[in-house]
HTML snippet that shows the backbone in 3Dmol.js (N, CA, C, O; Angstrom):
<script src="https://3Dmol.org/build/3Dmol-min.js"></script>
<div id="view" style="width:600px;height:400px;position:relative"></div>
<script>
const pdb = `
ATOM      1  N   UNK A   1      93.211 157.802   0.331  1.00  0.00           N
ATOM      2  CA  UNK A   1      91.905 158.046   0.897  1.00  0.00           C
ATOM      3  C   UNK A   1      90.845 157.430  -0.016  1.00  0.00           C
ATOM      4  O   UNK A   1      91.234 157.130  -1.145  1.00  0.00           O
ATOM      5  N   UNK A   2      90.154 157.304   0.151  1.00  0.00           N
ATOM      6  CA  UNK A   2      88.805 155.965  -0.161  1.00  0.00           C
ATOM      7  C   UNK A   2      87.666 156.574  -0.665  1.00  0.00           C
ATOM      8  O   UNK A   2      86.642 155.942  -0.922  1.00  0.00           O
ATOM      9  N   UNK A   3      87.839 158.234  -0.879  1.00  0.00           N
ATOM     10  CA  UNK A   3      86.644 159.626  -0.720  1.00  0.00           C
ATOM     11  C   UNK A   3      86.702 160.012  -1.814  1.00  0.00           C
ATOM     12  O   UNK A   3      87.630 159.819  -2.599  1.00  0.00           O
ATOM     13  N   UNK A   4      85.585 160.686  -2.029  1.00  0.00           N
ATOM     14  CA  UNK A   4      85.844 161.730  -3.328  1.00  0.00           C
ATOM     15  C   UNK A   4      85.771 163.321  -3.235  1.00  0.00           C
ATOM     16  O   UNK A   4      84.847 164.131  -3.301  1.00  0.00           O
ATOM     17  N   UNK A   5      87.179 163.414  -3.048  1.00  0.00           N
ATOM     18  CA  UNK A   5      87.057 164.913  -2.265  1.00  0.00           C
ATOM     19  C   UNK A   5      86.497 166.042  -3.150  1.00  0.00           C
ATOM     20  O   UNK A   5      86.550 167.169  -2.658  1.00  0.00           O
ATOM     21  N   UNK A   6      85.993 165.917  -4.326  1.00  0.00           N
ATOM     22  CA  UNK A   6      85.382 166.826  -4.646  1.00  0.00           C
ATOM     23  C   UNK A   6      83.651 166.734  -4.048  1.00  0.00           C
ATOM     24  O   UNK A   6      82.852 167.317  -4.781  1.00  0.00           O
ATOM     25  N   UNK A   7      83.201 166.216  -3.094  1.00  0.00           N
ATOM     26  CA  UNK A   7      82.121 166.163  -3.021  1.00  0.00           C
ATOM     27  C   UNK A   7      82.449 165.676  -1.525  1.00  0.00           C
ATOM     28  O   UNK A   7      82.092 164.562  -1.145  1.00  0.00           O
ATOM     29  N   UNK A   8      82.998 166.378  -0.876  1.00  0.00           N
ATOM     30  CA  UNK A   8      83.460 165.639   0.843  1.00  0.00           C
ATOM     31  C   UNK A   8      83.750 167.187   1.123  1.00  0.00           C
ATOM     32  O   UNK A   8      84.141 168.032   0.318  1.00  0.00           O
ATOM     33  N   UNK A   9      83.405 167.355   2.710  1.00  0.00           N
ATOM     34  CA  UNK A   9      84.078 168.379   3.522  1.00  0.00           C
ATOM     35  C   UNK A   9      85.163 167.591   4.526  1.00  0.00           C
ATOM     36  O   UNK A   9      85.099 166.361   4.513  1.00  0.00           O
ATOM     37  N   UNK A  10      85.856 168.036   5.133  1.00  0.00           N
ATOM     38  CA  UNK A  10      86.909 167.422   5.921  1.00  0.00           C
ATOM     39  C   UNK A  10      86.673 168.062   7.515  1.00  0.00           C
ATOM     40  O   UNK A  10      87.068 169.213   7.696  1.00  0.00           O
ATOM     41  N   UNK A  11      86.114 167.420   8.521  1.00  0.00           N
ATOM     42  CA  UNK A  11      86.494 168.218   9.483  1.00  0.00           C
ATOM     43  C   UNK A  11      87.890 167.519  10.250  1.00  0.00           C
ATOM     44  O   UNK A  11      88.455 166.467   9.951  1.00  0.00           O
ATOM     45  N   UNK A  12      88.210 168.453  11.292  1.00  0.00           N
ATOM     46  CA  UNK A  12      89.853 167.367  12.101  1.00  0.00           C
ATOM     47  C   UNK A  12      89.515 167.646  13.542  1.00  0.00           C
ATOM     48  O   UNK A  12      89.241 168.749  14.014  1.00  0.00           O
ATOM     49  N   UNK A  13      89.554 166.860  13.973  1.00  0.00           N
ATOM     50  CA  UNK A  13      89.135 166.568  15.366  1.00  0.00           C
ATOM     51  C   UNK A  13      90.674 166.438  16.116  1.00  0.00           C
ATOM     52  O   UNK A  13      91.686 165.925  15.639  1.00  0.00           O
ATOM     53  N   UNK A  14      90.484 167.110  17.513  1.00  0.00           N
ATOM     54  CA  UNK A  14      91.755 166.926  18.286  1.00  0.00           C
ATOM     55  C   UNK A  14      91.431 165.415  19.123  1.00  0.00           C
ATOM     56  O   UNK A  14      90.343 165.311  19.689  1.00  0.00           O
ATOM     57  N   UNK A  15      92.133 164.593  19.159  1.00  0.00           N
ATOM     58  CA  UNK A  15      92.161 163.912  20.006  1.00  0.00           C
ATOM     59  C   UNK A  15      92.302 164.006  21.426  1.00  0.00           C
ATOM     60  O   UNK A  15      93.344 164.449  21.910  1.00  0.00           O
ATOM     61  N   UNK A  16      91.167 163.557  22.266  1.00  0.00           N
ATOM     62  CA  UNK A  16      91.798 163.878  23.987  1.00  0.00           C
ATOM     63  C   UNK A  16      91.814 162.368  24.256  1.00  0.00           C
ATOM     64  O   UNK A  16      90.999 161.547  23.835  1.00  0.00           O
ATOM     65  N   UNK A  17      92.724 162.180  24.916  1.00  0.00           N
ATOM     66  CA  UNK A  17      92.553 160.423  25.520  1.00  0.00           C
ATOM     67  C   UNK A  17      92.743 160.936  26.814  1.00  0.00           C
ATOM     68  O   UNK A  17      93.622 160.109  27.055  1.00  0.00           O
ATOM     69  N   UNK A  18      92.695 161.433  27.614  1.00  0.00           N
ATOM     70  CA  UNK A  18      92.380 161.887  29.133  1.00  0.00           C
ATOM     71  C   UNK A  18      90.814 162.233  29.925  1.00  0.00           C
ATOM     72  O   UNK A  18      90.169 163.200  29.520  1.00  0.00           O
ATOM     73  N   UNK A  19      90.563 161.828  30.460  1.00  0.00           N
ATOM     74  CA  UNK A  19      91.910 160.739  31.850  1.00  0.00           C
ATOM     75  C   UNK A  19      91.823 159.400  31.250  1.00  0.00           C
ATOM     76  O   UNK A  19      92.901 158.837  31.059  1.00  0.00           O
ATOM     77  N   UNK A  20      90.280 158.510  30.769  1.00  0.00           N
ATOM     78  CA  UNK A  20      90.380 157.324  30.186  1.00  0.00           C
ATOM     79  C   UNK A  20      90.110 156.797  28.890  1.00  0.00           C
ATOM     80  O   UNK A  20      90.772 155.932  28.318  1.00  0.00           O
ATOM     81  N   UNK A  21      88.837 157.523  28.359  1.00  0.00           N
ATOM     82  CA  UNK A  21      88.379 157.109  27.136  1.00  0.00           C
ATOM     83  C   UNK A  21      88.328 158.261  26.216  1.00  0.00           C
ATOM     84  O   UNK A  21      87.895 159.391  26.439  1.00  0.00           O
ATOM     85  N   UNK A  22      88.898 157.725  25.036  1.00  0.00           N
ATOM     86  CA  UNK A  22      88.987 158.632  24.026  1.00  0.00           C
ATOM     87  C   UNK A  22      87.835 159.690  23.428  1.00  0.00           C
ATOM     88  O   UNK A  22      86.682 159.314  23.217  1.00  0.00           O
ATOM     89  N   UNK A  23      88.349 161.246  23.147  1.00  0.00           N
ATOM     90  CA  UNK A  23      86.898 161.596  22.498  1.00  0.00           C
ATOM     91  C   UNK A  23      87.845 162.105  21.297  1.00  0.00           C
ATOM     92  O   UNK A  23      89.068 162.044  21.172  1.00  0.00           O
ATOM     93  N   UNK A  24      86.981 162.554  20.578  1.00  0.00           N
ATOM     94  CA  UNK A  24      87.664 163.358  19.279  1.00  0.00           C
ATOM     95  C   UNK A  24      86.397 164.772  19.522  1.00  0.00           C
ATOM     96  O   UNK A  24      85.179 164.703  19.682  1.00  0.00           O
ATOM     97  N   UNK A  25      87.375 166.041  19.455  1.00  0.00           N
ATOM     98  CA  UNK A  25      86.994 166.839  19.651  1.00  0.00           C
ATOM     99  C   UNK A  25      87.148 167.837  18.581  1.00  0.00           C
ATOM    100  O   UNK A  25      88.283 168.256  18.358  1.00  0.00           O
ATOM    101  N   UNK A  26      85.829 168.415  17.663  1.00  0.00           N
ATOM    102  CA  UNK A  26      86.211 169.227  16.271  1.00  0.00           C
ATOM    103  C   UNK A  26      86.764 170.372  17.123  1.00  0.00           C
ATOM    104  O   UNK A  26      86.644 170.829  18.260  1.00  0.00           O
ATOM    105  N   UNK A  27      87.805 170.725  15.346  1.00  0.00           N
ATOM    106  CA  UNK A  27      88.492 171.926  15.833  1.00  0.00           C
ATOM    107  C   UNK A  27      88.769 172.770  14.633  1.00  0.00           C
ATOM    108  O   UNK A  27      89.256 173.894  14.750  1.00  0.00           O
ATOM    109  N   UNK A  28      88.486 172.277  13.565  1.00  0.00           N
ATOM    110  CA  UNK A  28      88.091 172.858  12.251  1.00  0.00           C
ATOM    111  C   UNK A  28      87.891 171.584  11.097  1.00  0.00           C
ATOM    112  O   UNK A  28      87.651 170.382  11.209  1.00  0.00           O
ATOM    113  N   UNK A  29      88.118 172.498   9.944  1.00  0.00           N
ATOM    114  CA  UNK A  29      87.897 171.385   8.614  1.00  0.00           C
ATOM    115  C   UNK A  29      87.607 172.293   7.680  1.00  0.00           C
ATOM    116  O   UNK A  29      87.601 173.469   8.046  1.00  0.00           O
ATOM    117  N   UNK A  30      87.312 171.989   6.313  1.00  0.00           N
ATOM    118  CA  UNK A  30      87.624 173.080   5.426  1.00  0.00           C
ATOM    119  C   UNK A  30      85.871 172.038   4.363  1.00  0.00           C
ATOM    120  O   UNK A  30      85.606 170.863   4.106  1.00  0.00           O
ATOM    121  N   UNK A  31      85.348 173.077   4.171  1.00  0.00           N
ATOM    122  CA  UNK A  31      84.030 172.360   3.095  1.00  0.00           C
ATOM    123  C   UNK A  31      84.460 172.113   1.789  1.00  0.00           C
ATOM    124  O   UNK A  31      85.657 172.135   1.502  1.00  0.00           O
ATOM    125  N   UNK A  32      83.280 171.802   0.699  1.00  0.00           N
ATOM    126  CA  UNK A  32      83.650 171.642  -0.313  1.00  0.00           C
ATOM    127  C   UNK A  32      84.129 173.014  -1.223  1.00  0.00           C
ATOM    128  O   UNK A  32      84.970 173.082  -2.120  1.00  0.00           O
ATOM    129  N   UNK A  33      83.410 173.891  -0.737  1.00  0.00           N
ATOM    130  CA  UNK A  33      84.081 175.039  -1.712  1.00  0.00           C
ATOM    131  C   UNK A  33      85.419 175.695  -1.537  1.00  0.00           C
ATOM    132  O   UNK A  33      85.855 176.276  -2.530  1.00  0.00           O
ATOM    133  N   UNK A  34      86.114 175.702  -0.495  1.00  0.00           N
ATOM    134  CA  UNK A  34      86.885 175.444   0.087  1.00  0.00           C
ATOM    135  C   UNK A  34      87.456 176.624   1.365  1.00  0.00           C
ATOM    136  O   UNK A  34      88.549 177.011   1.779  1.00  0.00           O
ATOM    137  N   UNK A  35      85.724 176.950   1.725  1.00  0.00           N
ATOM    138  CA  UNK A  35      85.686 177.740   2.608  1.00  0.00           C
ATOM    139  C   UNK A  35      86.311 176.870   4.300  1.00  0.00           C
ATOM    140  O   UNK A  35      86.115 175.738   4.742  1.00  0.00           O
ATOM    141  N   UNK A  36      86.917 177.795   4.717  1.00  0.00           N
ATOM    142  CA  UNK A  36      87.688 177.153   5.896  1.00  0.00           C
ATOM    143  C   UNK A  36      87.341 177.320   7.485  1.00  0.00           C
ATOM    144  O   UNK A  36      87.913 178.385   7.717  1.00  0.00           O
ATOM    145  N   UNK A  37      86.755 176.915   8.703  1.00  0.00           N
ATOM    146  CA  UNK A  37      86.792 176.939   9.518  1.00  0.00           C
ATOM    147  C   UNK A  37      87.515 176.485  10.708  1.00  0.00           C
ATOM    148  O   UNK A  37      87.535 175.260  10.824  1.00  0.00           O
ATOM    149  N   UNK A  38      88.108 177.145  11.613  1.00  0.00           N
ATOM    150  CA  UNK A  38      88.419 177.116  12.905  1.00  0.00           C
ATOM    151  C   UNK A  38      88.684 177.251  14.338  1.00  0.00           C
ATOM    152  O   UNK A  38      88.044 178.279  14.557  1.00  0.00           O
ATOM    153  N   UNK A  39      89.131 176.953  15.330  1.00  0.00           N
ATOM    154  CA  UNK A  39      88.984 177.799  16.385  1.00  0.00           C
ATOM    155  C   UNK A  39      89.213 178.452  16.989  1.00  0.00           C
ATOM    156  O   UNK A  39      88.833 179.072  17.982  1.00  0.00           O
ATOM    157  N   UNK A  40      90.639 178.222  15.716  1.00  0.00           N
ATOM    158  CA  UNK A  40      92.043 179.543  16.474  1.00  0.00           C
ATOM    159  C   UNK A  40      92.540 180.152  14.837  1.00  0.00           C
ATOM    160  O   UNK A  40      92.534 179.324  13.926  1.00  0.00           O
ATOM    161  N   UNK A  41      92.886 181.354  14.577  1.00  0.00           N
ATOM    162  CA  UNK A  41      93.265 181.544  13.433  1.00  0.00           C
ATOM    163  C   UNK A  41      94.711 180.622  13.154  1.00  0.00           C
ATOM    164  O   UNK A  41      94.761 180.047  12.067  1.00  0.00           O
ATOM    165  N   UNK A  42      95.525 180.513  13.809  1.00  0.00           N
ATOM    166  CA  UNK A  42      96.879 179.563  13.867  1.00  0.00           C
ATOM    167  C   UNK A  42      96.744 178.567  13.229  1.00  0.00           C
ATOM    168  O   UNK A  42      97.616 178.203  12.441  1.00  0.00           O
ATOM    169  N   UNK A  43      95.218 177.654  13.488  1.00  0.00           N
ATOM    170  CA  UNK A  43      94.767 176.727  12.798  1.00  0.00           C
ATOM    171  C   UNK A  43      94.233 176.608  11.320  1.00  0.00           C
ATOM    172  O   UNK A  43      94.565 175.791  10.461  1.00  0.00           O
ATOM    173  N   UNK A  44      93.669 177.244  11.276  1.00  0.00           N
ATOM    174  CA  UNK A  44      92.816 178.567  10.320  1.00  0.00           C
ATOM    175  C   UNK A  44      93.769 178.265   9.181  1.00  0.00           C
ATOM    176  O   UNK A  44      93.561 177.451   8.282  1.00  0.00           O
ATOM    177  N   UNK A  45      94.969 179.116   9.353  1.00  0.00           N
ATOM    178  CA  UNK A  45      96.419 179.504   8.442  1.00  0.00           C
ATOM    179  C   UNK A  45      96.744 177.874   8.084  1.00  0.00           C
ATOM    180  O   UNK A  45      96.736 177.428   6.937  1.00  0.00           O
ATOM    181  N   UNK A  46      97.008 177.147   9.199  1.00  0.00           N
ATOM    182  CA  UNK A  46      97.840 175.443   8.709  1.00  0.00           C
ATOM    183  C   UNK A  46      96.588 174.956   7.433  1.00  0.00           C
ATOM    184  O   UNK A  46      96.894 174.485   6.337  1.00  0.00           O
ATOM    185  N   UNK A  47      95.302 175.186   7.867  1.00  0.00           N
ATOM    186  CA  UNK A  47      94.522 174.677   6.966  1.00  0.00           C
ATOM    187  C   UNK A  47      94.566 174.761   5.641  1.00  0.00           C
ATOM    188  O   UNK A  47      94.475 173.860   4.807  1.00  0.00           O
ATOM    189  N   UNK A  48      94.773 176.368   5.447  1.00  0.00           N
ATOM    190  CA  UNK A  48      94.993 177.035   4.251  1.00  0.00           C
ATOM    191  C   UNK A  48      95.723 176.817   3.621  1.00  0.00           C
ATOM    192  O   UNK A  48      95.518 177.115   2.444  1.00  0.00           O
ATOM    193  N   UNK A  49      97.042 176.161   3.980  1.00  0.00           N
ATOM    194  CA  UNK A  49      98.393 176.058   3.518  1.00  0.00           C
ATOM    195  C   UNK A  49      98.022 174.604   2.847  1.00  0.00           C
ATOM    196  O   UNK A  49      98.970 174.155   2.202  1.00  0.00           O
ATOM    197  N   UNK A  50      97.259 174.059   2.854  1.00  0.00           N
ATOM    198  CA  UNK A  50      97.149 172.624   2.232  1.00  0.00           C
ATOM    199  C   UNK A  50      96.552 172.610   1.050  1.00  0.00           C
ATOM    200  O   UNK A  50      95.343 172.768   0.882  1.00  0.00           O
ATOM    201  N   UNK A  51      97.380 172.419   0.185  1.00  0.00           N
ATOM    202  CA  UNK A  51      96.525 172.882  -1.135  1.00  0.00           C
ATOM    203  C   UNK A  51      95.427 172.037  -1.630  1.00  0.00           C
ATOM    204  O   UNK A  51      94.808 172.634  -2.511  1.00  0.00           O
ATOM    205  N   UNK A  52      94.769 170.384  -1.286  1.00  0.00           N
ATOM    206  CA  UNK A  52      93.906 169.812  -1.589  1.00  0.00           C
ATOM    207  C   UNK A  52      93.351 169.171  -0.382  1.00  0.00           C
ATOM    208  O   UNK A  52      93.831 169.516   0.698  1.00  0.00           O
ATOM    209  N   UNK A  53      92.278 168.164  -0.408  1.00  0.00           N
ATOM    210  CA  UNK A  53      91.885 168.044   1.133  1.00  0.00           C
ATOM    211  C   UNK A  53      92.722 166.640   1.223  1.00  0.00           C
ATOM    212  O   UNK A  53      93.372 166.358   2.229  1.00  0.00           O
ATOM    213  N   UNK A  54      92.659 165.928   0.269  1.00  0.00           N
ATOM    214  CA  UNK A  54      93.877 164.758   0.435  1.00  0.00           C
ATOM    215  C   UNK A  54      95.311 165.026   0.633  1.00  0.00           C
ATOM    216  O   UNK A  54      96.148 164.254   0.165  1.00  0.00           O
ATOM    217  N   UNK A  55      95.620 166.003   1.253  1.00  0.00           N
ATOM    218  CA  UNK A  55      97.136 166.501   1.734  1.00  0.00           C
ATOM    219  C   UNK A  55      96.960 167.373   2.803  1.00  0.00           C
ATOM    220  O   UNK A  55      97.871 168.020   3.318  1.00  0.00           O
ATOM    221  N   UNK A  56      95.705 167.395   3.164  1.00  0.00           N
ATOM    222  CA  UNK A  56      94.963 168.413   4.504  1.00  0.00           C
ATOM    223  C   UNK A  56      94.447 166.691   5.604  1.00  0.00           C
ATOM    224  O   UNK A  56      94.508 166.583   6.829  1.00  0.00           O
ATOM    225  N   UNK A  57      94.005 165.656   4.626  1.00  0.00           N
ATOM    226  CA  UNK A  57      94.048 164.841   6.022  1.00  0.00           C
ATOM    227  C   UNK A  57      94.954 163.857   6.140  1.00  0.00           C
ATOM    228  O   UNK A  57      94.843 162.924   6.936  1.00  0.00           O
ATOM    229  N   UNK A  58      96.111 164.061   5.167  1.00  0.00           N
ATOM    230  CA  UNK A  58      97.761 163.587   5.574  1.00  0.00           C
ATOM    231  C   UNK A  58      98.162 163.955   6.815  1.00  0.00           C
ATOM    232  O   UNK A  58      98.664 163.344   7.758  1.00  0.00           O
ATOM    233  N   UNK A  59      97.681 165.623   6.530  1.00  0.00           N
ATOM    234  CA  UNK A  59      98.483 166.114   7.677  1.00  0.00           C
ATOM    235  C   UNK A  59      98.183 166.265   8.905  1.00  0.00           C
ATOM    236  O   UNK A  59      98.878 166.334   9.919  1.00  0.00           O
ATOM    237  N   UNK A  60      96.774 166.323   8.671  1.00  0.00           N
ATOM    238  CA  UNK A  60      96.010 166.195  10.396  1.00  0.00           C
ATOM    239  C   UNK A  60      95.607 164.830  10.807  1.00  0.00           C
ATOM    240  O   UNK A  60      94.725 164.800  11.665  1.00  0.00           O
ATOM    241  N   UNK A  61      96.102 163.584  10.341  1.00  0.00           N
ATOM    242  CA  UNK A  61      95.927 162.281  10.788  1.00  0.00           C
ATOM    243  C   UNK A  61      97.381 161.732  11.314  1.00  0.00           C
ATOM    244  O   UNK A  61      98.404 161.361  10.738  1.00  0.00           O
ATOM    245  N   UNK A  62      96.946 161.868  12.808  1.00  0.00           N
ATOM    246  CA  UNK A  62      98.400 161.654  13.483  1.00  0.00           C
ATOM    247  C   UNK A  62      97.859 161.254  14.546  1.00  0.00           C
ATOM    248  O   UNK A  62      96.787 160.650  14.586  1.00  0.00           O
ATOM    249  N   UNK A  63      98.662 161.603  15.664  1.00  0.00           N
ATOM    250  CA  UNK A  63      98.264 160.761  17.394  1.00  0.00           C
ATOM    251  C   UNK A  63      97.614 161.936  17.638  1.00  0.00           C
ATOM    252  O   UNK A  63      96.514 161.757  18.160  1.00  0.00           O
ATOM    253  N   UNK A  64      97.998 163.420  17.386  1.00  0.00           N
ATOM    254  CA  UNK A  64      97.078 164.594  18.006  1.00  0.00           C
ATOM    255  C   UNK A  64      95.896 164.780  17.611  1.00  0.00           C
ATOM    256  O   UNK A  64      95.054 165.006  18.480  1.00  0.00           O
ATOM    257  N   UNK A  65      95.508 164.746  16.284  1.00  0.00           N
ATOM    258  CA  UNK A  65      94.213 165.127  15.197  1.00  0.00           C
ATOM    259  C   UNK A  65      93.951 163.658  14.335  1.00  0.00           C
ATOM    260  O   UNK A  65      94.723 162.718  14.143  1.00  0.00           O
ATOM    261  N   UNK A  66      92.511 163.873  13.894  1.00  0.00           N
ATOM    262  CA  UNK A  66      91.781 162.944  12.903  1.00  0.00           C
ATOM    263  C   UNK A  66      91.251 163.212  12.268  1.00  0.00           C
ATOM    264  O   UNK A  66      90.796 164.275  12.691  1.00  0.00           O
ATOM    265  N   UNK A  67      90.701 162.956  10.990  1.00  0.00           N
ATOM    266  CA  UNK A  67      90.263 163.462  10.569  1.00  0.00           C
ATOM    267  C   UNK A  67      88.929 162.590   9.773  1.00  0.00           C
ATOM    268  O   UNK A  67      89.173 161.414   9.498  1.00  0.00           O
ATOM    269  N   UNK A  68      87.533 163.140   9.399  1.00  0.00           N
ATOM    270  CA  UNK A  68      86.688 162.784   9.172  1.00  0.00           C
ATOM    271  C   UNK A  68      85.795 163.415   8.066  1.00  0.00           C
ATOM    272  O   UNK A  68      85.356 164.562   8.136  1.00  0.00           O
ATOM    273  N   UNK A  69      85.578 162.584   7.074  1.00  0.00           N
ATOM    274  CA  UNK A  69      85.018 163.148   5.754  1.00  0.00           C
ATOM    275  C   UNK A  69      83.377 163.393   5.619  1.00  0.00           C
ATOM    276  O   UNK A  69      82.693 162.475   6.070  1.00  0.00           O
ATOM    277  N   UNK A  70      82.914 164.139   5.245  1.00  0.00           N
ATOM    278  CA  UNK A  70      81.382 164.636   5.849  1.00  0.00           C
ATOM    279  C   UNK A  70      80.848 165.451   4.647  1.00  0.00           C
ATOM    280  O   UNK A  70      81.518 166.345   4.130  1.00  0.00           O
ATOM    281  N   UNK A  71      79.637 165.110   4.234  1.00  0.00           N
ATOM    282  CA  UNK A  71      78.830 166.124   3.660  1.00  0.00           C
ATOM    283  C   UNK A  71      78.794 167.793   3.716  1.00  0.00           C
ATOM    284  O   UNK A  71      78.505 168.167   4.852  1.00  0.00           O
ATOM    285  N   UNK A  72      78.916 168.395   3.202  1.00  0.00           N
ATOM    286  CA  UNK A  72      78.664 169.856   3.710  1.00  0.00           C
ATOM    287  C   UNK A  72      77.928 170.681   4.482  1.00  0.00           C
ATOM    288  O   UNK A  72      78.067 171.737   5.100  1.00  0.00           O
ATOM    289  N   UNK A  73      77.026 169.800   4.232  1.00  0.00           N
ATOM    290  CA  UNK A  73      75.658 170.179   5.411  1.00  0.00           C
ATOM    291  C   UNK A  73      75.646 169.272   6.841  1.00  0.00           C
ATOM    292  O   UNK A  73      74.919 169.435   7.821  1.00  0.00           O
ATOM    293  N   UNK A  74      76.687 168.273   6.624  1.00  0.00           N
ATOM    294  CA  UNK A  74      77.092 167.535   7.767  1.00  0.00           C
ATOM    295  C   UNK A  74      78.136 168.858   8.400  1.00  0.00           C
ATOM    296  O   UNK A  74      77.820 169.513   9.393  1.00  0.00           O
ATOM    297  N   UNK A  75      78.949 168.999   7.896  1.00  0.00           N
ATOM    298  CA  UNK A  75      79.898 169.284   8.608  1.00  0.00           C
ATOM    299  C   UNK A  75      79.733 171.133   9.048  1.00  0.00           C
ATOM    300  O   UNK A  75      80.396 171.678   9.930  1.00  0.00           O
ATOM    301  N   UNK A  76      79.000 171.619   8.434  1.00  0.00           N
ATOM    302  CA  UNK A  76      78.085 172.655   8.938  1.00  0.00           C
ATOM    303  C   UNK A  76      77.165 172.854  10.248  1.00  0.00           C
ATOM    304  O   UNK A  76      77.035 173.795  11.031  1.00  0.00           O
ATOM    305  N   UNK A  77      76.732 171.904  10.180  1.00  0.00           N
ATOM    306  CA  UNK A  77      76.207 171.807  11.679  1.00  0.00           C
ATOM    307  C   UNK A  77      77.169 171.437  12.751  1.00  0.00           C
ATOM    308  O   UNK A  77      77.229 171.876  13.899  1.00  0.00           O
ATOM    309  N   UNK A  78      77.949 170.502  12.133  1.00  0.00           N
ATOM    310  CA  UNK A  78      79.254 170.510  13.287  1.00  0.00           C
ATOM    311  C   UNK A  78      80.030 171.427  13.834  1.00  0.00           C
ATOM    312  O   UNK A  78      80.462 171.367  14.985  1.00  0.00           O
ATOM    313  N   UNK A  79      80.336 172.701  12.691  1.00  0.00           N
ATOM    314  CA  UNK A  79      80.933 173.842  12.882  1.00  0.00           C
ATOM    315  C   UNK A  79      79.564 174.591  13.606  1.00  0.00           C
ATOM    316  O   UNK A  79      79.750 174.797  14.806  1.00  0.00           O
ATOM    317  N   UNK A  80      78.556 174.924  13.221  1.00  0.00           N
ATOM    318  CA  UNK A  80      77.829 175.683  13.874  1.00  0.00           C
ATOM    319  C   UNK A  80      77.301 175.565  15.648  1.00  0.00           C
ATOM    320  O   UNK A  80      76.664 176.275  16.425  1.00  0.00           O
ATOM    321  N   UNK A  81      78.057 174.117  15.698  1.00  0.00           N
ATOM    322  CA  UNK A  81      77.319 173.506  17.592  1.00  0.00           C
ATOM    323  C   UNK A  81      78.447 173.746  18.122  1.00  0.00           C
ATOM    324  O   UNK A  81      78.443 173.922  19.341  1.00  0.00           O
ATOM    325  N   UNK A  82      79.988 173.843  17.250  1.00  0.00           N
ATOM    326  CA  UNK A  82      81.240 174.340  17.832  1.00  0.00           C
ATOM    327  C   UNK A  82      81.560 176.116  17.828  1.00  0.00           C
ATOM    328  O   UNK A  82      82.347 176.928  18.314  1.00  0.00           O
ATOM    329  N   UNK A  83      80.583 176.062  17.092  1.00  0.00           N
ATOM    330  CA  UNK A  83      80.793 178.061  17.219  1.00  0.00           C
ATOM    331  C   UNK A  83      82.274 177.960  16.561  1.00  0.00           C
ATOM    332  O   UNK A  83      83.272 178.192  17.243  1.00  0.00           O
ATOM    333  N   UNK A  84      82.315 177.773  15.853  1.00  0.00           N
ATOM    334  CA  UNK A  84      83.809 177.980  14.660  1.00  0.00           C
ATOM    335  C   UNK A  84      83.558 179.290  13.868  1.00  0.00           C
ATOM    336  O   UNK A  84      82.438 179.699  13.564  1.00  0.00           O
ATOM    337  N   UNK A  85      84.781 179.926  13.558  1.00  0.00           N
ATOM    338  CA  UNK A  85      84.558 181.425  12.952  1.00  0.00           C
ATOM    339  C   UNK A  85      84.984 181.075  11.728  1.00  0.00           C
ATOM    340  O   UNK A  85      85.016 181.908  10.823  1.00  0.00           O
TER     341      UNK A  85
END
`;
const viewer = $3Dmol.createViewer("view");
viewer.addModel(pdb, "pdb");
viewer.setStyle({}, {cartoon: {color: "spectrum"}});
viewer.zoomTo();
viewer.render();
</script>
């Protein structure tokens, strides 16, 4: 990764490619302190289990999820327009 995760939040977006054009849709991400948000606790838990954020967007960069590196106050407002708990 190309980031400096001590100064990056991570959010992970689900991928929808249906019916034609792709969106990426947040669904959690974890900030810099390493407070965690999501939309299902299930998710919540996988997050937690990642002990740094460079092995948190190993794991959510696939065909289902993406993931995207963001300011804290970026990615705060992202969680707050998604109503994330």
């Amino acid at each position: 990764m190309g980031w400096n995760e001590s100064d990056k939040a991570l959010v992970i977006f689900r991928v929808n490619t249906a019916p034609k054009q792709a969106e990426l849709i947040p669904v959690g991400g974890r900030l810099n302190d390493g407070t965690v948000m999501a939309n299902s606790e299930r998710l919540k838990k996988h997050i937690n289990m990642a002990p740094d954020v460079r092995t948190l967007a190993r794991t959510f960069s696939n065909l289902m999820f993406q993931v995207g590196a963001f300011t804290d106050e970026e990615a705060m407002k992202i969680f707050e327009t998604s109503k994330f708990s």
